[in-house]
C-alpha positions as CSV (number, residue, x, y, z in Angstrom):
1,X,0.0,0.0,0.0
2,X,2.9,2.7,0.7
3,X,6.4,3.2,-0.9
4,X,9.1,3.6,1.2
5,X,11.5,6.9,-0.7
6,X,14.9,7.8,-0.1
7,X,15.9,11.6,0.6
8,X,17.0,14.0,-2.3
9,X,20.6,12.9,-3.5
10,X,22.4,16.6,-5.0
11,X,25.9,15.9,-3.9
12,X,27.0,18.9,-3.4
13,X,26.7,19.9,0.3
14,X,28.4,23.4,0.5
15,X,25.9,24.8,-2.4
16,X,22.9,23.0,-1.9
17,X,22.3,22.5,2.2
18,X,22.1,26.5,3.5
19,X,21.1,28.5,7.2
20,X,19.0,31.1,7.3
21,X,20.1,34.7,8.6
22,X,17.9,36.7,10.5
23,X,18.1,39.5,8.2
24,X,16.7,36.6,5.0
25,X,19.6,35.9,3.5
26,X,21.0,32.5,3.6
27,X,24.5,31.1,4.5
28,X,26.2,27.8,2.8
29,X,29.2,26.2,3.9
30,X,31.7,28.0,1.8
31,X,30.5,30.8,4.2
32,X,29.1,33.0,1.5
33,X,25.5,35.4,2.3
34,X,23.6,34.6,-0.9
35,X,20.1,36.3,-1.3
36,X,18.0,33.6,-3.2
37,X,14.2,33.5,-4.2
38,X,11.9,31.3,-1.5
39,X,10.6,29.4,-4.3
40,X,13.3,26.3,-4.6
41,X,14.2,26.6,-0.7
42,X,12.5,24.0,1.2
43,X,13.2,22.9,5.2
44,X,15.5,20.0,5.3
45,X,16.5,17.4,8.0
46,X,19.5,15.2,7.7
47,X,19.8,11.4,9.2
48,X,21.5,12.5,12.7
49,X,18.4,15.0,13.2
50,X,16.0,11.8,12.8
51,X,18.3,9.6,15.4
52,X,18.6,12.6,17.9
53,X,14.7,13.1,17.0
54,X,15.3,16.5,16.3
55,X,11.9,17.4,14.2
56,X,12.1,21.3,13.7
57,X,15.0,21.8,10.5
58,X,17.3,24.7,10.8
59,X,18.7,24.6,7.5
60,X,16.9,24.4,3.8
61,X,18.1,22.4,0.4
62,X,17.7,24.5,-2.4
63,X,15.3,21.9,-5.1
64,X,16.7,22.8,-9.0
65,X,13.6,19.8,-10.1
66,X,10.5,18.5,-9.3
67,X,11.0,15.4,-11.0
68,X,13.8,13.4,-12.2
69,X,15.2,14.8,-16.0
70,X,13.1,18.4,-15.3
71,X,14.8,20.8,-17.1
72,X,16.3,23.1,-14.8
73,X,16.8,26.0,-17.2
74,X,13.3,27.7,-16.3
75,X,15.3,28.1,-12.8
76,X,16.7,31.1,-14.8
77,X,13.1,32.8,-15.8
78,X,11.3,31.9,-12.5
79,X,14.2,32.7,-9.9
80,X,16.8,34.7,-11.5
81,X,19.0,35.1,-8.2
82,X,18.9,31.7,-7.8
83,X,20.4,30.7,-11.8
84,X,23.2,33.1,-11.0
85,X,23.8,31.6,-7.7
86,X,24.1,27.6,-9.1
87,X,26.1,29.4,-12.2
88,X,28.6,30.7,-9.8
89,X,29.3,27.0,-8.3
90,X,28.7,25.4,-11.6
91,X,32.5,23.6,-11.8
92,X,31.5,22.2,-8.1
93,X,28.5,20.7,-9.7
94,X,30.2,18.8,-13.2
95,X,33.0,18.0,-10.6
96,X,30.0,15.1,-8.5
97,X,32.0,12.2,-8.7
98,X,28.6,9.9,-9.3
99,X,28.2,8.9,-12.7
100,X,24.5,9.0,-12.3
101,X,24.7,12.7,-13.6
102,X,26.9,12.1,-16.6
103,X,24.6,13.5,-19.5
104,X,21.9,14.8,-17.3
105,X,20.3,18.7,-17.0
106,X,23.1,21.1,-15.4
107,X,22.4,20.9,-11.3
108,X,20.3,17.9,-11.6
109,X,18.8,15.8,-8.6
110,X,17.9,12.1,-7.6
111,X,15.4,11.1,-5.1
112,X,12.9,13.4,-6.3
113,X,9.3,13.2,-7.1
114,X,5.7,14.2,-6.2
115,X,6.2,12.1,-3.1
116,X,8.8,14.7,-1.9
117,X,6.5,17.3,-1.8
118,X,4.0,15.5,0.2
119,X,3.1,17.7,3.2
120,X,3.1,14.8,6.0
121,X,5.6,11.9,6.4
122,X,7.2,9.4,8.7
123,X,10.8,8.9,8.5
124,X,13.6,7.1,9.6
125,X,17.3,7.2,9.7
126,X,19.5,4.8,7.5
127,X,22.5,4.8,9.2
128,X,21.7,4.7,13.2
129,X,21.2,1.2,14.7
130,X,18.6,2.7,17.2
131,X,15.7,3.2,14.8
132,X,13.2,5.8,15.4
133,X,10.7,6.7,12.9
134,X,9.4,10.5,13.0
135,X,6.4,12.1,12.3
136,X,7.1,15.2,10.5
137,X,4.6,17.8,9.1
138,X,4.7,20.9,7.0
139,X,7.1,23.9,8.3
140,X,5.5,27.6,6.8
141,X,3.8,25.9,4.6
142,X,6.3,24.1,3.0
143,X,6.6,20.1,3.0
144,X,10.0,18.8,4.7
145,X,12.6,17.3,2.9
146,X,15.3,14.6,3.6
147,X,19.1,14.1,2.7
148,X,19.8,10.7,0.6
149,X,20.5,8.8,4.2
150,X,16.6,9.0,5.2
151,X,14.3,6.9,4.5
152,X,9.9,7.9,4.6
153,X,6.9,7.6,3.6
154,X,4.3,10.1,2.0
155,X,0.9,11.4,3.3
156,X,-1.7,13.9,2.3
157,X,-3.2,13.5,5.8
158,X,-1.5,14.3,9.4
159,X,-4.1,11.3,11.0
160,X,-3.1,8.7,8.5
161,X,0.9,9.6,8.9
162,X,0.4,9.5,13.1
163,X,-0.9,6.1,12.9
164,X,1.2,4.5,10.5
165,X,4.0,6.3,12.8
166,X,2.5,4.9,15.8
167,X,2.6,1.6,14.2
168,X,6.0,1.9,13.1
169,X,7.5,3.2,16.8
170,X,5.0,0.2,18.5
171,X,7.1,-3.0,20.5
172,X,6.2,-5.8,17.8
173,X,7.8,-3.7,14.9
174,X,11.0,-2.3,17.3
175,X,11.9,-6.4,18.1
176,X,11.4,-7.3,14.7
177,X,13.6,-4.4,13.1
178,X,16.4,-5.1,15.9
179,X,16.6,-8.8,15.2
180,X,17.6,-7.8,11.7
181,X,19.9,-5.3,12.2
182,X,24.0,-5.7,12.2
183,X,26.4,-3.5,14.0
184,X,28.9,-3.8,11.5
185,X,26.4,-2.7,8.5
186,X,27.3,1.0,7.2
187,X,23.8,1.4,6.8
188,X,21.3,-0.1,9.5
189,X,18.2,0.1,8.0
190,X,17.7,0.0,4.3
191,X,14.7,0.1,1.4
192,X,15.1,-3.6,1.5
193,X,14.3,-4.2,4.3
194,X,12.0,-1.7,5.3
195,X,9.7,-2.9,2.5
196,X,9.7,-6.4,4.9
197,X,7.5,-4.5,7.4
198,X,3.7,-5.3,7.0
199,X,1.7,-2.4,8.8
200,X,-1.3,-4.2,9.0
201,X,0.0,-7.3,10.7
202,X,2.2,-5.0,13.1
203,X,-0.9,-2.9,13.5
204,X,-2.9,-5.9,14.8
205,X,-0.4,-7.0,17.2
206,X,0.7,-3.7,18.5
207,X,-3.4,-3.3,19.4
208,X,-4.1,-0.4,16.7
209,X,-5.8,-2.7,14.8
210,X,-8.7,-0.1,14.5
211,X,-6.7,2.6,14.4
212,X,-5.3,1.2,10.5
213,X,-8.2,0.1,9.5
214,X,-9.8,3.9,10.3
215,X,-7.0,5.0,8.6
216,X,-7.1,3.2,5.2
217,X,-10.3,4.2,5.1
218,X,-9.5,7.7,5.3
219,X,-6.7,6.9,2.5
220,X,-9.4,5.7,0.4
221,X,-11.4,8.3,0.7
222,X,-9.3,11.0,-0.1
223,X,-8.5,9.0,-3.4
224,X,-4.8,9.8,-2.5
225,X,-2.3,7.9,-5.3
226,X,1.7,7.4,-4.7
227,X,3.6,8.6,-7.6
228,X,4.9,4.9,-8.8
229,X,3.3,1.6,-8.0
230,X,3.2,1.1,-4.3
231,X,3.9,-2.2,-2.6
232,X,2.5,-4.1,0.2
233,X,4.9,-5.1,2.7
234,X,5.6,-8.2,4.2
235,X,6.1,-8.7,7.7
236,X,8.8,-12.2,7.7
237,X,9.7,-13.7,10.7
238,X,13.2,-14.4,11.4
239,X,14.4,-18.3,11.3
240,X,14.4,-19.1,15.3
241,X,15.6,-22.7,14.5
């Protein structure tokens, strides 16, 4: 029924991750003030702020796409302040070691989609062994967004993404997420095995039975659709032979 996502994947830290100033000018880690258009700022919240369940973001990623291949030219029409500032740091962009941006639009993004700009989600860290997964609504307005090391899924509604949360952070699903888990794993927690989790049969266990089924009613009657076909997960046991 859901998809698990990954956070956006830019690659390029010291242009794309910026703080605020008080005065509304932003500040990247080259140290530079820049003055850029609101438009392709959105608040943004790394793995270690999802571990230390740190929920209110206090930086923004600046979005050149919507979707994957977008052509990020119109950047120039729409947000003029904005083209000159990725123009400036251009050779920092063709220098992205990934070959997943050979022969694609100049500042181009992964991990992007009309899931990102979903205003509610629940997410989880990829890379901490103690697995939390947070609810996190709209900030101003704007949906929240996610470096490549998170992990979430998607919402129109806040009721829908506190259950499902609820679910997720519940005793059956912590014991069966830890008995899968490796300390010596880079990443902990992965799509893989995310997609192993079955929220209904997790639901039913944990007691919030009616809670989910309240809930995918509510989904259903809001006619919400993810953006690529969605999968049902499956909750395995692990082999205790």
């Amino acid at each position: 029924m859901y998809q698990w996502r990954s956070g956006v994947k830019h690659d390029c830290v010291s242009v794309m991750e910026l703080k605020p100033n008080e005065d509304g000018s932003y500040r990247n880690k080259l140290g530079e003030q820049v003055q850029l258009e609101p438009d392709h700022l959105f608040p943004f919240l790394k793995c270690s702020d999802l571990a230390n369940h740190r929920t209110t973001p206090d930086r923004v990623v600046l979005v050149t796409q919507r979707r994957v291949g977008e052509d990020t030219a119109t950047i120039a029409a729409n947000a003029p302040k904005t083209w000159r500032y990725l123009n400036s740091h251009r050779a920092l962009f063709e220098a992205r070691k990934s070959s997943i941006y050979v022969g694609r639009m100049p500042f181009a993004l992964f991990g992007i989609g009309d899931y990102t700009f979903a205003p509610w989600k629940v997410a989880v860290s990829g890379l901490h062994r103690t697995v939390h997964f947070a609810l996190i609504g709209p900030v101003e307005g704007k949906p929240v967004l996610f470096d490549d090391t998170c992990y979430f899924l998607s919402f129109e509604s806040e009721d829908e993404a506190r259950v499902v949360a609820a679910i997720l952070n519940s005793t059956p699903c912590e014991q069966f997420l830890s008995s899968l888990l490796f300390p010596d794993s880079k990443r902990q927690v992965t799509v893989e095995l995310l997609q192993r989790l079955n929220i209904h049969a997790i639901a039913a266990e944990a007691g919030l039975g009616r809670e989910w089924a309240s809930a995918r009613t509510q989904r259903v009657t809001h006619h919400y659709e993810m953006a690529s076909p969605q999968a049902e997960f499956v909750m395995e046991r692990p082999d205790t032979k």
